[in-house]
CHARMM-style PDB file with segment names, atoms N, HN, CA, C and O in Angstrom:
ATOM      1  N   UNK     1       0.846  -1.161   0.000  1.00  0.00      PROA
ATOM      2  CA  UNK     1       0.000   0.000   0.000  1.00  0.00      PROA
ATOM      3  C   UNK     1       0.898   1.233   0.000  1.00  0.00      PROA
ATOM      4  O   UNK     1       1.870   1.457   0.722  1.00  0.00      PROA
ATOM      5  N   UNK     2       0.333   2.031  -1.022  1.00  0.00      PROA
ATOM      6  HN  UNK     2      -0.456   1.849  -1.608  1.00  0.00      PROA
ATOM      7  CA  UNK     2       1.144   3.291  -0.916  1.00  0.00      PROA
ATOM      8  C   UNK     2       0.268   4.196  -0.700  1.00  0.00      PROA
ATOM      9  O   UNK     2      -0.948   4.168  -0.890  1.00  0.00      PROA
ATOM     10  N   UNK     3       1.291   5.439  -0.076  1.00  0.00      PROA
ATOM     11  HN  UNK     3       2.279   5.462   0.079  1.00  0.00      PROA
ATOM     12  CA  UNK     3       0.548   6.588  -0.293  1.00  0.00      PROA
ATOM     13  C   UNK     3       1.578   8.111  -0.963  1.00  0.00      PROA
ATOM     14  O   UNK     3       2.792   8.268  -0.828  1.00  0.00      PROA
ATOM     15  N   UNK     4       0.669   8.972  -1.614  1.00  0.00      PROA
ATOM     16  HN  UNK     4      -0.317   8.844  -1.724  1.00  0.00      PROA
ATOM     17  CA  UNK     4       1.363  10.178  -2.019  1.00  0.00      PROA
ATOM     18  C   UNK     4       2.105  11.051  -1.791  1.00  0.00      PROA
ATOM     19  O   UNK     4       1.615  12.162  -1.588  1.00  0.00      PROA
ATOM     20  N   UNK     5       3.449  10.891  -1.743  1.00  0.00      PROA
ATOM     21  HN  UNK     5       3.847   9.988  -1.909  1.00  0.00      PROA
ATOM     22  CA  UNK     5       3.884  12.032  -0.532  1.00  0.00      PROA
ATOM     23  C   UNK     5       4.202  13.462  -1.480  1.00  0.00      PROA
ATOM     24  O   UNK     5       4.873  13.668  -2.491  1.00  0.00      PROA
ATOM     25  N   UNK     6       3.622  14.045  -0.872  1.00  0.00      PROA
ATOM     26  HN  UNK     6       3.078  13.878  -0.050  1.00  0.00      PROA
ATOM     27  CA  UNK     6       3.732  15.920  -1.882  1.00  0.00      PROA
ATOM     28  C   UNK     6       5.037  16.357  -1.330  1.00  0.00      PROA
ATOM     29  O   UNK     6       6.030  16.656  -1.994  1.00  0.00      PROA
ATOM     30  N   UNK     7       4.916  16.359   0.042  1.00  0.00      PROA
ATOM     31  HN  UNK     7       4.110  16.115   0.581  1.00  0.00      PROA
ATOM     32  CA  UNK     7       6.621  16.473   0.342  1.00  0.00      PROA
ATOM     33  C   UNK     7       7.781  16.446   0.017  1.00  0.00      PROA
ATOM     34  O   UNK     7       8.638  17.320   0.142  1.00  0.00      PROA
ATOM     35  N   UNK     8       7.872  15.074  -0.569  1.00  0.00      PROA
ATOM     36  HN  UNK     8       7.176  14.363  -0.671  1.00  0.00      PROA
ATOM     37  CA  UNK     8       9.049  14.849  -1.295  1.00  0.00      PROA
ATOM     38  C   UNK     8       9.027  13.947  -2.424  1.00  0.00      PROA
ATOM     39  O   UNK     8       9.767  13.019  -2.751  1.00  0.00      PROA
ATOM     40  N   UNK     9       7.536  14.678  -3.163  1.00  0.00      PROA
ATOM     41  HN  UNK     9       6.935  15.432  -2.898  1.00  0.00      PROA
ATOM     42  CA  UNK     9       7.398  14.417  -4.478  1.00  0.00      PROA
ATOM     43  C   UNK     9       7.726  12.714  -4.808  1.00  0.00      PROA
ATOM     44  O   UNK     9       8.748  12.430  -5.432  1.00  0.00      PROA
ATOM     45  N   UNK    10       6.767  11.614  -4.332  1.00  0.00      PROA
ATOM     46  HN  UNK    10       5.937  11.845  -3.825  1.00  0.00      PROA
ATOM     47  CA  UNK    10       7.088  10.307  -4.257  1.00  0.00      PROA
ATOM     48  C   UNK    10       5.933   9.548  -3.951  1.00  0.00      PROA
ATOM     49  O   UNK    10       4.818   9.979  -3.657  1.00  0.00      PROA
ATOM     50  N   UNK    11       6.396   8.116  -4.071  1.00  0.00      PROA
ATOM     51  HN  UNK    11       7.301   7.766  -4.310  1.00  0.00      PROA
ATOM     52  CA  UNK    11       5.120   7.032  -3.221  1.00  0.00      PROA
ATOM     53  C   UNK    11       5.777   6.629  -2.286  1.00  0.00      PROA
ATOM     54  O   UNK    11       6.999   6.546  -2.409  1.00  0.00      PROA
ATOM     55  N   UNK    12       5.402   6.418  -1.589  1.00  0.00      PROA
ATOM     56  HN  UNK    12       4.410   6.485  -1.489  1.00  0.00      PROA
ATOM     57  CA  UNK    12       5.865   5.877   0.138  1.00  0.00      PROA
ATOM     58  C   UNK    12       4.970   4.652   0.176  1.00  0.00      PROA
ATOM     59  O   UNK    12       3.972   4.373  -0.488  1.00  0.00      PROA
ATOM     60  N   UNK    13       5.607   4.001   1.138  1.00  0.00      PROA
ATOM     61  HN  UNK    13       6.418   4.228   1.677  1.00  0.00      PROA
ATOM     62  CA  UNK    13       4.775   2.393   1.878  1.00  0.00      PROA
ATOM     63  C   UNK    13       4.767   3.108   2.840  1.00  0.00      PROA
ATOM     64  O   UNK    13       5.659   3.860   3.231  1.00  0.00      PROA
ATOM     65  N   UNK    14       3.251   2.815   3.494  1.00  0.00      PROA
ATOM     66  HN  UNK    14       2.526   2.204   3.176  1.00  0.00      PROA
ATOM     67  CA  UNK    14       2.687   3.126   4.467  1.00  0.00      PROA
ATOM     68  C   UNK    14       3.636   2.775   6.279  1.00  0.00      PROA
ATOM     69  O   UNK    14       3.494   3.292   7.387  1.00  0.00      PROA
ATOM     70  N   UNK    15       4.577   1.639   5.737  1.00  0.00      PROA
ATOM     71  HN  UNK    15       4.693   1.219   4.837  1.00  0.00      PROA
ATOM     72  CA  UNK    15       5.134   1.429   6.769  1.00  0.00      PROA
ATOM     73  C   UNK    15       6.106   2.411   6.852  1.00  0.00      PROA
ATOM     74  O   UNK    15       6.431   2.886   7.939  1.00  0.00      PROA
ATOM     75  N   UNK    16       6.748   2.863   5.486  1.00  0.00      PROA
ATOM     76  HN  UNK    16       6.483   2.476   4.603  1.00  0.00      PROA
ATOM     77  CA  UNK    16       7.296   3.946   5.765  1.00  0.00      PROA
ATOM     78  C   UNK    16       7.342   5.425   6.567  1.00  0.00      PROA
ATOM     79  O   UNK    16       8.195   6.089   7.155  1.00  0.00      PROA
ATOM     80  N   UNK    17       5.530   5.573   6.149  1.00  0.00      PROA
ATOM     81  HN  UNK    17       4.838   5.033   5.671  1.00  0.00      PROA
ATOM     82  CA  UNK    17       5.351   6.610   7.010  1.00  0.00      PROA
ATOM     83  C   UNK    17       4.973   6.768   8.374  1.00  0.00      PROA
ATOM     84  O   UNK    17       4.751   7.806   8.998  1.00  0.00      PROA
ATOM     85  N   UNK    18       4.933   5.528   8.758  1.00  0.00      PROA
ATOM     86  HN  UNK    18       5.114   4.685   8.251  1.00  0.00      PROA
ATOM     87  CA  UNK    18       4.784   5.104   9.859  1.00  0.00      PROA
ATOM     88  C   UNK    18       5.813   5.126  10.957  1.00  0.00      PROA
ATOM     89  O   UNK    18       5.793   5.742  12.023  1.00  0.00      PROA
ATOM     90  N   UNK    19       6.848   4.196  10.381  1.00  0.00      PROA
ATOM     91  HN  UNK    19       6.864   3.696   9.515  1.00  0.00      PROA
ATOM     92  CA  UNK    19       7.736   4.083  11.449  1.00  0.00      PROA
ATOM     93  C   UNK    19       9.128   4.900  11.004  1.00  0.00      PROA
ATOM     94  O   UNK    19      10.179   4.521  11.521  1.00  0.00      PROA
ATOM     95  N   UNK    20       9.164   6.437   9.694  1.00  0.00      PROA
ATOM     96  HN  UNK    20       8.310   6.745   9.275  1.00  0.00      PROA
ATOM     97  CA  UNK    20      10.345   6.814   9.320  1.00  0.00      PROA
ATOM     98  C   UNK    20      10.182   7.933   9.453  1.00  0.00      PROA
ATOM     99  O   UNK    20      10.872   8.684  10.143  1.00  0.00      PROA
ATOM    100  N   UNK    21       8.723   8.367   8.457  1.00  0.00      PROA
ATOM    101  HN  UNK    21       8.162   7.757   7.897  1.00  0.00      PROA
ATOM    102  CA  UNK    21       8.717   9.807   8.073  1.00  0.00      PROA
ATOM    103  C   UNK    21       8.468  10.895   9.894  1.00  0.00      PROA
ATOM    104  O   UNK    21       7.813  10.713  10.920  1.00  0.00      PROA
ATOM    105  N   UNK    22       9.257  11.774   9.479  1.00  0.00      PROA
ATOM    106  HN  UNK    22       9.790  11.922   8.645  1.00  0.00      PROA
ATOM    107  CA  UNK    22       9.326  12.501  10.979  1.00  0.00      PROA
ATOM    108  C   UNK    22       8.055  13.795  11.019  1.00  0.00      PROA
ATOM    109  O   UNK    22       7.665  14.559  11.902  1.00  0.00      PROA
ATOM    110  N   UNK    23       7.705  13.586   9.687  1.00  0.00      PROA
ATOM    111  HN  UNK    23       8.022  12.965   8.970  1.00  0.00      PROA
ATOM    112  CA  UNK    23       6.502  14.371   9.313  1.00  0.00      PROA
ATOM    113  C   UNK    23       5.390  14.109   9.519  1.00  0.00      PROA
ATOM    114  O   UNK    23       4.483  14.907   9.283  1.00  0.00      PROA
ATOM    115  N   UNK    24       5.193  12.856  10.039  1.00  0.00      PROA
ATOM    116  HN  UNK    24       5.931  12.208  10.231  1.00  0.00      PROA
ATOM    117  CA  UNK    24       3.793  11.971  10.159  1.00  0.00      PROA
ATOM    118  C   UNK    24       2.586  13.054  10.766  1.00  0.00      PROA
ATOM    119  O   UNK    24       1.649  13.695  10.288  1.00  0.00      PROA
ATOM    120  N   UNK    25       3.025  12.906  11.719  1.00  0.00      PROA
ATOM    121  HN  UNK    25       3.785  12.385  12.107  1.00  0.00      PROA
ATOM    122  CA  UNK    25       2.170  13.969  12.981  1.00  0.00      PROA
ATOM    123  C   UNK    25       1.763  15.491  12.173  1.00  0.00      PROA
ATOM    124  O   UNK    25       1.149  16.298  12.871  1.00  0.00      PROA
ATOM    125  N   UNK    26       1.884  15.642  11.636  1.00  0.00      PROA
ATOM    126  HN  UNK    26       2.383  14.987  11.069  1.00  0.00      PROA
ATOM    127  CA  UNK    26       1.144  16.703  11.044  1.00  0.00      PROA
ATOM    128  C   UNK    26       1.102  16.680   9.003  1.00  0.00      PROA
ATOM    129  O   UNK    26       1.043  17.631   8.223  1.00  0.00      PROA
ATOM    130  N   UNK    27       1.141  15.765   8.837  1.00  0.00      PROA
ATOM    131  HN  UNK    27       1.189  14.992   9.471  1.00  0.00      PROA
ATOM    132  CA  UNK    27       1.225  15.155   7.365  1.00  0.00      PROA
ATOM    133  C   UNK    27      -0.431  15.466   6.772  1.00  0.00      PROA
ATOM    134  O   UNK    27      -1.467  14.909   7.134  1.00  0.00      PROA
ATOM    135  N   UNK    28      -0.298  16.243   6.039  1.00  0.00      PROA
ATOM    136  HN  UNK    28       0.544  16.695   5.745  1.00  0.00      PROA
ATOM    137  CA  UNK    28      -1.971  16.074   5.291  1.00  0.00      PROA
ATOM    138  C   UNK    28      -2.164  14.906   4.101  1.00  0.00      PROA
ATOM    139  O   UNK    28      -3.232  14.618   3.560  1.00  0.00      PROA
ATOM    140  N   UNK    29      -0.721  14.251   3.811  1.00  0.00      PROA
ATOM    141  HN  UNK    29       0.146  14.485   4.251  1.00  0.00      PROA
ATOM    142  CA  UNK    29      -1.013  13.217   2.919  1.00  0.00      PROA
ATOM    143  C   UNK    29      -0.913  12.309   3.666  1.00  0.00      PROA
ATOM    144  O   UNK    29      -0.555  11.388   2.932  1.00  0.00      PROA
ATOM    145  N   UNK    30      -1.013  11.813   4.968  1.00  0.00      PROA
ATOM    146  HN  UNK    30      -1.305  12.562   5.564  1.00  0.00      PROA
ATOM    147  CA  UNK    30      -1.250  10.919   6.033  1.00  0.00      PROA
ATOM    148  C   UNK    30      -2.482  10.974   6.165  1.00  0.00      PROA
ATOM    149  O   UNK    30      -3.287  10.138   5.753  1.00  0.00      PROA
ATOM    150  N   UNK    31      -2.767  12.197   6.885  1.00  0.00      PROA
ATOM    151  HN  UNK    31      -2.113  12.877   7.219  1.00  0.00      PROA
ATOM    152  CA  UNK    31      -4.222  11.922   6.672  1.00  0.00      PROA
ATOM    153  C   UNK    31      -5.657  11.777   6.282  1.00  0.00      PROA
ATOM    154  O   UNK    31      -6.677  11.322   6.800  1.00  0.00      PROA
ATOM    155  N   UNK    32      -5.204  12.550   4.762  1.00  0.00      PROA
ATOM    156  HN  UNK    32      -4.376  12.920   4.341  1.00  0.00      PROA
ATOM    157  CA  UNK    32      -5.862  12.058   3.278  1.00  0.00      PROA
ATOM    158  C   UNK    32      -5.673  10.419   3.151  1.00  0.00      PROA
ATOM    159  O   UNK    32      -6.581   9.897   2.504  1.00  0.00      PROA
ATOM    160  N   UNK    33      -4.833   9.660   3.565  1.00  0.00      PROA
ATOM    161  HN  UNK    33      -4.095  10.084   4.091  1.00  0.00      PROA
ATOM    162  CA  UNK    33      -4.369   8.270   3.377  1.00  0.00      PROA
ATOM    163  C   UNK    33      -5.678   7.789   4.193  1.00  0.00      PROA
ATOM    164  O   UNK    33      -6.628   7.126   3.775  1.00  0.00      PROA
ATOM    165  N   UNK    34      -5.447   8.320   5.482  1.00  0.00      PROA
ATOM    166  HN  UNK    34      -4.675   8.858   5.821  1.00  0.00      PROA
ATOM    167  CA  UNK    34      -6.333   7.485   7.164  1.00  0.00      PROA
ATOM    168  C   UNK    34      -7.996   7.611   6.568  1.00  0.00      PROA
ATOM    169  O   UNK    34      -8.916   6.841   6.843  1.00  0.00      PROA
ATOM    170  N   UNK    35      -8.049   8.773   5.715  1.00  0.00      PROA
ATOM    171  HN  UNK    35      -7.301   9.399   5.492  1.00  0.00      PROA
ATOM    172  CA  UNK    35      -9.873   9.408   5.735  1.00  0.00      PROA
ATOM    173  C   UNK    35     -10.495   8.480   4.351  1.00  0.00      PROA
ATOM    174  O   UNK    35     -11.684   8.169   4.276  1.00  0.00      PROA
ATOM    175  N   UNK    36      -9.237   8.032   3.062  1.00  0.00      PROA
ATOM    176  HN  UNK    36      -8.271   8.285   3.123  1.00  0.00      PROA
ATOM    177  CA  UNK    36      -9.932   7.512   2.154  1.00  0.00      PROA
ATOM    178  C   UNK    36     -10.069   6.249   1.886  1.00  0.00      PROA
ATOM    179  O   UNK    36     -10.116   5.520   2.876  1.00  0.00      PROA
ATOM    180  N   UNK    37     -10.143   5.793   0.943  1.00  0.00      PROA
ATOM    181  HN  UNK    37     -10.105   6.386   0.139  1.00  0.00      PROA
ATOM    182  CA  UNK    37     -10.742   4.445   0.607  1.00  0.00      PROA
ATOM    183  C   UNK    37      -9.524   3.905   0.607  1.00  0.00      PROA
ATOM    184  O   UNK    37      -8.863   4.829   0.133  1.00  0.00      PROA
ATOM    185  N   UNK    38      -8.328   2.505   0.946  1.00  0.00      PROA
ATOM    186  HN  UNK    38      -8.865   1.755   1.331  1.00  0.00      PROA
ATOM    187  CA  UNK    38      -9.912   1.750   2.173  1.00  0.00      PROA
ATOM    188  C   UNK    38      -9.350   2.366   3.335  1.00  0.00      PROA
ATOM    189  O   UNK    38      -9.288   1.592   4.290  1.00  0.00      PROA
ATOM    190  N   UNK    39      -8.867   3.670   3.575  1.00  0.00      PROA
ATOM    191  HN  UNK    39      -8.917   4.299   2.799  1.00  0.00      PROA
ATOM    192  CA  UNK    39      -8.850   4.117   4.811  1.00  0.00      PROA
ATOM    193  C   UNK    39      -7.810   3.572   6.123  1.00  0.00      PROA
ATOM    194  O   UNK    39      -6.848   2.920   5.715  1.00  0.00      PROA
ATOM    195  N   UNK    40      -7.867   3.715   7.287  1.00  0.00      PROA
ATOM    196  HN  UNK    40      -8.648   4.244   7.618  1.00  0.00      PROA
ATOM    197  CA  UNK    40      -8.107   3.280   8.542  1.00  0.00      PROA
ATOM    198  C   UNK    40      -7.634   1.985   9.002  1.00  0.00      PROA
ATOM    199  O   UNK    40      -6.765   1.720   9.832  1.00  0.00      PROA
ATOM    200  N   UNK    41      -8.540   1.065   8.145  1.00  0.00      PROA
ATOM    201  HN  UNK    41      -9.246   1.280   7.470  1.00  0.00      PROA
ATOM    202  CA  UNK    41      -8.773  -0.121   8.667  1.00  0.00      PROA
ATOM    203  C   UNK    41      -7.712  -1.401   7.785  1.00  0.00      PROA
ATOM    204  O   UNK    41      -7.127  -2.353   8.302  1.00  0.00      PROA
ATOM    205  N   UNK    42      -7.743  -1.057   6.554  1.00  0.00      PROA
ATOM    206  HN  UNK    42      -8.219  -0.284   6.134  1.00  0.00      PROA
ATOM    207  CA  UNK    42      -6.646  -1.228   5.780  1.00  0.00      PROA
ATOM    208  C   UNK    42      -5.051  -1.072   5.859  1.00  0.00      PROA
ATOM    209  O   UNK    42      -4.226  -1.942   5.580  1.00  0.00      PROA
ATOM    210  N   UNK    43      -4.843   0.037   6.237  1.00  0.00      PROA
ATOM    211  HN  UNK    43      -5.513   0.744   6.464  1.00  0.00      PROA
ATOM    212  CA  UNK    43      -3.362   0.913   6.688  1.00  0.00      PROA
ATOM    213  C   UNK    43      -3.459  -0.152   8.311  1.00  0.00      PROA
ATOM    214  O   UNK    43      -2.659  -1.065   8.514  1.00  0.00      PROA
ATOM    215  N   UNK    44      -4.240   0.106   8.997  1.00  0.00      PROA
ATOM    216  HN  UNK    44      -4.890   0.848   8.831  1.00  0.00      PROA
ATOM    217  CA  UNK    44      -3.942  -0.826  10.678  1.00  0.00      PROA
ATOM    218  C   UNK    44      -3.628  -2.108  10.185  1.00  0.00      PROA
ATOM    219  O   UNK    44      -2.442  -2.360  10.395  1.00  0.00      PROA
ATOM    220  N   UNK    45      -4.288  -3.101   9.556  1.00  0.00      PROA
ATOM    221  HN  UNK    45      -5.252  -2.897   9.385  1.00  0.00      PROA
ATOM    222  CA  UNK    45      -3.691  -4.612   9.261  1.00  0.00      PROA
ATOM    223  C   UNK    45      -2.699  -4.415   8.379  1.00  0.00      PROA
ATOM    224  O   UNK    45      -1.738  -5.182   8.449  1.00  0.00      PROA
ATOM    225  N   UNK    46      -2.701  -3.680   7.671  1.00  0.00      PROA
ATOM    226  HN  UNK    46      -3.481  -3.058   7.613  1.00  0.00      PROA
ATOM    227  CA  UNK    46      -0.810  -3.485   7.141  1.00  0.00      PROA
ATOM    228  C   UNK    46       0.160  -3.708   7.622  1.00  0.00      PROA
ATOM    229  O   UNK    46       1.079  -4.440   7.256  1.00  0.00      PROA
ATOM    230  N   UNK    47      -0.056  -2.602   9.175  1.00  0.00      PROA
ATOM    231  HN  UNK    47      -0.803  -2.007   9.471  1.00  0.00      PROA
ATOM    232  CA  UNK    47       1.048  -2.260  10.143  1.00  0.00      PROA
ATOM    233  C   UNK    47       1.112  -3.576  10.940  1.00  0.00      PROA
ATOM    234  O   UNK    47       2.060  -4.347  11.091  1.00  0.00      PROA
ATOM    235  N   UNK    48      -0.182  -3.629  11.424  1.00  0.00      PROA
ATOM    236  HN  UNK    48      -0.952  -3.003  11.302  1.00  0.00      PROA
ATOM    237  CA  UNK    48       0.097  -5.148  12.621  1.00  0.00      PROA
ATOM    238  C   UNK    48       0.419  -6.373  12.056  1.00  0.00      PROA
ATOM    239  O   UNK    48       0.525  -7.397  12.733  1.00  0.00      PROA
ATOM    240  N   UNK    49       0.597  -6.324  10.743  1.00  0.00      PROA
ATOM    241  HN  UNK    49       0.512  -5.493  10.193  1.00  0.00      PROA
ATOM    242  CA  UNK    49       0.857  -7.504   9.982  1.00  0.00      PROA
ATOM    243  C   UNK    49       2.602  -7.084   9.571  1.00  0.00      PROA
ATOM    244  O   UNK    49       3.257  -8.075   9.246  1.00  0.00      PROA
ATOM    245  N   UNK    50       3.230  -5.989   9.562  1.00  0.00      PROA
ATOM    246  HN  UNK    50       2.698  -5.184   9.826  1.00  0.00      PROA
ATOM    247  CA  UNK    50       4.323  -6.202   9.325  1.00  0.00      PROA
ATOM    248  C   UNK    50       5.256  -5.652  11.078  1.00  0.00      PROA
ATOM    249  O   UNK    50       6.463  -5.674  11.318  1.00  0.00      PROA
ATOM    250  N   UNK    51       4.348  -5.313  11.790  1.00  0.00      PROA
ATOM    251  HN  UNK    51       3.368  -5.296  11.595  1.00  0.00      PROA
ATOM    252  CA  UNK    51       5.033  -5.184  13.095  1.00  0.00      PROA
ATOM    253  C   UNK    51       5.514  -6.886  13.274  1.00  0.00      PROA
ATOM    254  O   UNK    51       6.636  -7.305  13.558  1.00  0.00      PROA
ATOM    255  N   UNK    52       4.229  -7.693  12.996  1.00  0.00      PROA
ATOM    256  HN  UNK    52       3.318  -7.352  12.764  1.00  0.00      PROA
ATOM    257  CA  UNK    52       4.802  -9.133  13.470  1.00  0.00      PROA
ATOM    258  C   UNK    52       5.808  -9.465  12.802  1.00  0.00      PROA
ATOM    259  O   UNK    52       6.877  -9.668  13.378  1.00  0.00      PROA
ATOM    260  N   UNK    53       5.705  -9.570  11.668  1.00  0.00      PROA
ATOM    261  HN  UNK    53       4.837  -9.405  11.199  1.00  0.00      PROA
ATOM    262  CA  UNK    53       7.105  -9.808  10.876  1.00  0.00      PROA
ATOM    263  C   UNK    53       8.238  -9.488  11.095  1.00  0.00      PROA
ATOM    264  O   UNK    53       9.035 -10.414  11.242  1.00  0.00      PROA
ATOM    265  N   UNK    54       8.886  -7.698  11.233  1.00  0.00      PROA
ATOM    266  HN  UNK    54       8.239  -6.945  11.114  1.00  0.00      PROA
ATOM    267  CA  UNK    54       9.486  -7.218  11.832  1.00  0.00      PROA
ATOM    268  C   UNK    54      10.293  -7.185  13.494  1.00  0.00      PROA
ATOM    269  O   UNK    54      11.460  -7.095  13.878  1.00  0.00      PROA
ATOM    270  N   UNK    55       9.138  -7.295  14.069  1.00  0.00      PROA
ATOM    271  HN  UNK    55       8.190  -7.369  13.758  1.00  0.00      PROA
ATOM    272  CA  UNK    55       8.774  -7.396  15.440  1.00  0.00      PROA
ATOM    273  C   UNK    55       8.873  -6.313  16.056  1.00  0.00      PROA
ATOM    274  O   UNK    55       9.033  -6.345  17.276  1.00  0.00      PROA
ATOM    275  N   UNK    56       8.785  -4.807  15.207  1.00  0.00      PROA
ATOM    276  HN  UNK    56       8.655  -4.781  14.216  1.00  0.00      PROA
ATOM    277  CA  UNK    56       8.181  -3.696  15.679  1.00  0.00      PROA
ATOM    278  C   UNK    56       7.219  -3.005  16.376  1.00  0.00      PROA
ATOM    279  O   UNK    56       6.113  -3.528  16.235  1.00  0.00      PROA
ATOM    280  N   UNK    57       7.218  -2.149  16.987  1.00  0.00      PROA
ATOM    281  HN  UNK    57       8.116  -1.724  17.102  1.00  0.00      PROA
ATOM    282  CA  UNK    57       6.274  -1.830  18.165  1.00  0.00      PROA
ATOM    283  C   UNK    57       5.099  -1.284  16.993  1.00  0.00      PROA
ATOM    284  O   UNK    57       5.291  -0.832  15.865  1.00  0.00      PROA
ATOM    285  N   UNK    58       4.071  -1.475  17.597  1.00  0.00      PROA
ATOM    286  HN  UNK    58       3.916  -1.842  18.514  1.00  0.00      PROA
ATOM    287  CA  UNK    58       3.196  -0.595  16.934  1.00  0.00      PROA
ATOM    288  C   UNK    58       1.811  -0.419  17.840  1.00  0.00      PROA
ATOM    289  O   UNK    58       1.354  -1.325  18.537  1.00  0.00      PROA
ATOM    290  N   UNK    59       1.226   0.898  17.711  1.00  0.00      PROA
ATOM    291  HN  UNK    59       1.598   1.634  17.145  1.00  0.00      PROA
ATOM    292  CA  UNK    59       0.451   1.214  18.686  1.00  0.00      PROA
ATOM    293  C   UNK    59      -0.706   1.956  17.559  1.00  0.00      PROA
ATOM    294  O   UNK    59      -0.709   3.113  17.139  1.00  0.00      PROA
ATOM    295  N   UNK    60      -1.887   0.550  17.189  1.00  0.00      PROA
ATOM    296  HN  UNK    60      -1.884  -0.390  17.530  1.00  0.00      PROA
ATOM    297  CA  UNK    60      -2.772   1.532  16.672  1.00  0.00      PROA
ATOM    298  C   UNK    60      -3.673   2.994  17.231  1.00  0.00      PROA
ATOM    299  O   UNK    60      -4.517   3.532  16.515  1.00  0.00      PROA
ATOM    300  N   UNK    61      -3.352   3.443  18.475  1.00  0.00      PROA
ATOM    301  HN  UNK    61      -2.667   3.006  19.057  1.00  0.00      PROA
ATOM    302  CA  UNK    61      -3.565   4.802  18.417  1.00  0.00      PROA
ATOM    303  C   UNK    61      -3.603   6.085  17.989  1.00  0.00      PROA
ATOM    304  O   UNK    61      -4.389   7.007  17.772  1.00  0.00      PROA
ATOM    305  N   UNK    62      -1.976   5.674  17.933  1.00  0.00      PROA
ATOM    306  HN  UNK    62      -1.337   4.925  18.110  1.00  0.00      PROA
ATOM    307  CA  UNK    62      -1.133   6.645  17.407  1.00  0.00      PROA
ATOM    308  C   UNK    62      -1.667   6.410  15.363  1.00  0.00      PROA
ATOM    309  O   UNK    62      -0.820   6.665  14.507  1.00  0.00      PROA
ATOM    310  N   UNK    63      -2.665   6.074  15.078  1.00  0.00      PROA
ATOM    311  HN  UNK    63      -3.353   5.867  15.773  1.00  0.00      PROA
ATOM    312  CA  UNK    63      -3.021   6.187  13.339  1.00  0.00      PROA
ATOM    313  C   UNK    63      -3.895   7.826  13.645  1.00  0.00      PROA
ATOM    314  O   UNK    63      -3.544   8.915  13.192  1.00  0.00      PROA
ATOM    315  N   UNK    64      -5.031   7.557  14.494  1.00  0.00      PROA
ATOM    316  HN  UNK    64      -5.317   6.673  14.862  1.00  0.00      PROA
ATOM    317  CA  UNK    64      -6.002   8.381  14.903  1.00  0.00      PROA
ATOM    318  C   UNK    64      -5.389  10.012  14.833  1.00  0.00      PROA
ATOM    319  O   UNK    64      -4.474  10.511  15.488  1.00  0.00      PROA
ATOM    320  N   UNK    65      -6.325  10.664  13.707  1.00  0.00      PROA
ATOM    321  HN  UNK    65      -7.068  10.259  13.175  1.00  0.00      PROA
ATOM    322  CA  UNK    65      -5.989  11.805  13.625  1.00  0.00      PROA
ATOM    323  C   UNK    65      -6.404  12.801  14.466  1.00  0.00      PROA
ATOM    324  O   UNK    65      -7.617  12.742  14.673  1.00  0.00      PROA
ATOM    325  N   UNK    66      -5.765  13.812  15.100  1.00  0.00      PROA
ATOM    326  HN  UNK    66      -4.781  13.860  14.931  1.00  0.00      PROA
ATOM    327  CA  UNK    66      -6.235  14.643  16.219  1.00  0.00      PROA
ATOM    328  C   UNK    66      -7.035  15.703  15.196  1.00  0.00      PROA
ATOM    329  O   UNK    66      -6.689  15.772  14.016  1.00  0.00      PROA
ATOM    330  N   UNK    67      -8.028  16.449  15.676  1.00  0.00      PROA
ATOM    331  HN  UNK    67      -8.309  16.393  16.634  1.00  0.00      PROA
ATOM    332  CA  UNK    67      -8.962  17.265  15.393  1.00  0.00      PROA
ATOM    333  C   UNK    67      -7.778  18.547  15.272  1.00  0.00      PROA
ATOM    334  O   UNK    67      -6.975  18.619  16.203  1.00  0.00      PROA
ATOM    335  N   UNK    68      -7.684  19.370  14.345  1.00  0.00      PROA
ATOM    336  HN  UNK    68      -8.335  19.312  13.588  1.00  0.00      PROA
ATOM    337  CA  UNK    68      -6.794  20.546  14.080  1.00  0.00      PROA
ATOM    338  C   UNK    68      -7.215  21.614  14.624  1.00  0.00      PROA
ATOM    339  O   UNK    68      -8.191  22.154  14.105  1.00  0.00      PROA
ATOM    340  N   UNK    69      -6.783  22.040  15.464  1.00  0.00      PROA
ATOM    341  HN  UNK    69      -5.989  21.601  15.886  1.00  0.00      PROA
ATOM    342  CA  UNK    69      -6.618  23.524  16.270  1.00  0.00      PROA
ATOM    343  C   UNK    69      -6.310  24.448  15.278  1.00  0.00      PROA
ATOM    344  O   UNK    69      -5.373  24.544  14.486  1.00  0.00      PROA
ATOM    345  N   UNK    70      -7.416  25.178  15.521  1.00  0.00      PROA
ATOM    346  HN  UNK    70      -8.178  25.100  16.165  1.00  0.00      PROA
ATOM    347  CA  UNK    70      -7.525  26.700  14.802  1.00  0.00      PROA
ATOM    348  C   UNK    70      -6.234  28.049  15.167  1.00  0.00      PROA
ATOM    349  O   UNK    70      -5.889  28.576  16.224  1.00  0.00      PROA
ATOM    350  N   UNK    71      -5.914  28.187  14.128  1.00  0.00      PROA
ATOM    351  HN  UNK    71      -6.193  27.759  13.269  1.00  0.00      PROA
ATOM    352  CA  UNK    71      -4.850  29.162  14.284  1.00  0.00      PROA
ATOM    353  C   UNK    71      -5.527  30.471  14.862  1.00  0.00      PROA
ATOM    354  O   UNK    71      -6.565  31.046  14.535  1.00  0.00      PROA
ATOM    355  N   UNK    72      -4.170  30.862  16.261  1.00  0.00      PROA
ATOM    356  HN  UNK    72      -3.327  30.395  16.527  1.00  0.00      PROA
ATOM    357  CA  UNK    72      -5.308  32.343  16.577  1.00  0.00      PROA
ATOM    358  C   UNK    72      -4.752  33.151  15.851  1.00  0.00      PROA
ATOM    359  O   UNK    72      -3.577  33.441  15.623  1.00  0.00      PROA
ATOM    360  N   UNK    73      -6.386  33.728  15.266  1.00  0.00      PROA
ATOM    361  HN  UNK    73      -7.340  33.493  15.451  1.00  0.00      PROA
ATOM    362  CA  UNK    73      -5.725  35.479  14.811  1.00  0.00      PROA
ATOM    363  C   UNK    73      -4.875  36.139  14.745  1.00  0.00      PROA
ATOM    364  OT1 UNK    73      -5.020  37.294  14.344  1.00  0.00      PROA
TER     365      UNK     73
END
């Protein structure tokens, strides 16, 4: 599974952006990835399927996008 990175003009594996990109946490092509088809639920059995492999930590929490705080005035 890939996703678009505008950043640095590329496709990324999702594990990539997961456990590399330092951009994650505020990534809008992360979370264009989490909101579309197949979303969420797709990207999570990705990860927990290559954490086992790996034997990387992974904490589906941390997918969950925080609600964006409004810039003050």
């Amino acid at each position: 599974m890939q996703i678009a990175c505008k950043r640095y003009d590329c496709q990324k594996a999702v594990e990539v952006c997961y456990w590399s990109c330092k951009f994650r946490k505020n990534c809008k092509d992360w979370e264009g990835a989490l909101v579309e088809t197949p979303g969420v639920d797709a990207i999570r059995e990705r990860l927990e399927t290559a954490a086992k492999r790996s034997g990387r930590a992974f904490d589906p929490q941390l997918l969950i996008v925080p609600a964006r705080k409004k810039k003050a005035a």
